[in-house]
N, C-alpha and C positions, 0 to 999 in steps of 0.2 A: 475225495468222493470214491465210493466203491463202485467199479461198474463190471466185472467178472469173477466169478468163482474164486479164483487165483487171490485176486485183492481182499475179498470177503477172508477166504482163510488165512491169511494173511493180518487180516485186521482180529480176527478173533483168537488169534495167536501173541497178539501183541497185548490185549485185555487180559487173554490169562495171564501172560508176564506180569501184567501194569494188580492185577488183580493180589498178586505174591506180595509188593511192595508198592501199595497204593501211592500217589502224588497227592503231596501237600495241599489244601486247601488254598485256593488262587494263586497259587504258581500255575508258568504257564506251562509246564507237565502235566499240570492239574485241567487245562482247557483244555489241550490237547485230546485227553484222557474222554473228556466230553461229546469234543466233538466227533471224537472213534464213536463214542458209543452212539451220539445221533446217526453217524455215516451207518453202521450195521443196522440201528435200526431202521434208516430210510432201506436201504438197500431191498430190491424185490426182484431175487433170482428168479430164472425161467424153470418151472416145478418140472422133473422128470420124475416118472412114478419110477421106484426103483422095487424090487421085492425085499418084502421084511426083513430076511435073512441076510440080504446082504451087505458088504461093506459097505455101501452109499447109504443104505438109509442106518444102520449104526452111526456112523458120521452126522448125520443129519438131525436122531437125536442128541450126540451129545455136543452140537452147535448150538441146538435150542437151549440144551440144558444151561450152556458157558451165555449167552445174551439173554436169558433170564435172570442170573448169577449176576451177572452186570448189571442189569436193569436193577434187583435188588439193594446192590449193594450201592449204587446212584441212589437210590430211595435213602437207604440207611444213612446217605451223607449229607444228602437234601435237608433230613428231617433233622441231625445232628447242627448244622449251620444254622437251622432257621432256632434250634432250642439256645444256643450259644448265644445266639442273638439279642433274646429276650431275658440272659441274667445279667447279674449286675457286676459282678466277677466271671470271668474268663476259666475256665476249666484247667491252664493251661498256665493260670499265673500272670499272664503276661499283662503288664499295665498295673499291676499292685504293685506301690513302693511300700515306704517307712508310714507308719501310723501317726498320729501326733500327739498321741493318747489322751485325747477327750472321749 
């Protein structure tokens, strides 16, 4: 669980890592991966208004940018699982053997 600044960048530092070289579908790198991104998104820092110019709020967009970026790309694997699901072959090969040519 995230509960300071500190941990929050932290955690969003480790999603752009995880983001370069995603984790395998239901491995548990791949929960993991999850449950970071539920942790940042629960997470609800205390707002300090910073001025536009400066380092704090640069930073601050490009945190929304990167747990967007996440959120996204969680979409794109969500949607990827549930389509894999509903063919009849595997994308991936895996489960097709020999034919037995009928």
């Amino acid at each position: 669980m995230i509960r300071d600044q500190a941990s929050f960048e932290a955690a969003l530092q480790r999603v752009a890592d995880l983001l370069e070289h995603p984790p395998a579908h239901g491995t548990p790198a791949d929960q993991k991966f999850t449950e970071l991104l539920h942790d940042i998104e629960s997470y609800k820092p205390v707002v300090e208004v910073a001025a536009p110019e400066s380092v704090f709020a640069r930073l601050g967009h490009e945190a929304e940018a990167l747990v967007k970026k996440a959120g996204d790309f969680l979409t794109q694997r969500q949607e990827r699982v549930r389509r894999e699901s509903l063919m009849t072959f595997p994308e991936n090969g895996e489960g097709i053997g020999p034919t037995t040519g009928v």
